[in-house]
Steps between C-alpha positions, in 0.01 A plus 500: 500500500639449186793314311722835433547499838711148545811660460446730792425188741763338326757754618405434866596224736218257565414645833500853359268363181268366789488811717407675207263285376299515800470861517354483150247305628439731847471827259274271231278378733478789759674785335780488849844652435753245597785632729868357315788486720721468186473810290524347178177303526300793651658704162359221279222493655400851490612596171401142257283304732257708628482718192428210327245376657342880585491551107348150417234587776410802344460323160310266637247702665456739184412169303204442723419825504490482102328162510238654742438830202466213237271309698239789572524664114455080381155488728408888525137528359383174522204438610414309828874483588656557849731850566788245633626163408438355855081526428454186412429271786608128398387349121180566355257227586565171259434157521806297541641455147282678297728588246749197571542304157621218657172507763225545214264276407605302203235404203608245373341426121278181499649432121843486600420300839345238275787511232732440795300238664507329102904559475563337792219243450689405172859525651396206799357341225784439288726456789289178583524418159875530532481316789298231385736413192771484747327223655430282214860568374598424835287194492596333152847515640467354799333233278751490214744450814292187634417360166886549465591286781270222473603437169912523590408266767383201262636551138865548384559896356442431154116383572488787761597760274211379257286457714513857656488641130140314482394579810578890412364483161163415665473773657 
């Protein structure tokens, strides 16, 4: 069915719309002739519905019949090839995969496996280094803090003060 016809179901109550929709599906499906009570719906029926759908039949099965002429003039002459699509029993013989890129066996180039091992060789390397200089940063602070205290704890600010400025300039 198609869209033009909305305005005929439109036109009809909903249990008119529904009687006729059936019977589109009776005569679709098993060619039957429905048998309207109401006179309008058989008149649809006969003169849009079924017309419709005889024509589009029609088209339909002169496609296939054109799509069956292309198909033997495409394979006609070839050697080794069947009279009738349905020859073929099943796929030809392959391994699983065969031509699956995603399945293939990868080579992978020695050169670039070492340059990669190297990169990331050099990359955890730094990171420690990074790491590492944390640490001691870490570390003279905590000891700046301690030296810090100690001193607060037994000299007035002034002496503090100049004493943290010697204790930093030794380092």
């Amino acid at each position: 069915m198609s869209y033009e016809l909305e305005a005929v179901f439109d036109s009809f109550t909903d249990e008119q719309a529904g009687r006729l929709i059936k019977a589109v599906f009776d005569y679709e499906k098993r060619k039957e002739l429905p048998e309207f009570g109401d006179p309008l719906l058989k008149m649809i029926f006969d003169t849009v519905i079924r017309q419709k759908s005889d024509a589009n039949a029609e088209a339909y099965k002169q496609r296939c019949e054109q799509q069956r002429k292309n198909a033997e003039k495409r394979w006609k002459g070839k050697k080794n090839m069947p009279s009738h699509t349905t020859a073929y029993n099943g796929m030809p013989n392959m391994p699983p995969h065969a031509n699956d890129a995603k399945h293939a066996d990868i080579d992978i180039d020695i050169d670039k496996s070492i340059s990669i091992k190297d990169e990331a060789a050099k990359l955890t390397q730094e990171f420690l280094q990074l790491t590492d200089g944390i640490k001691i940063a870490t570390g003279k602070k905590l000891n700046l803090m301690r030296k810090y205290r100690e001193m607060r704890q037994e000299a007035p600010k002034e002496e503090v003060d100049r004493q943290l400025l010697d204790y930093l300039g030794q380092e």
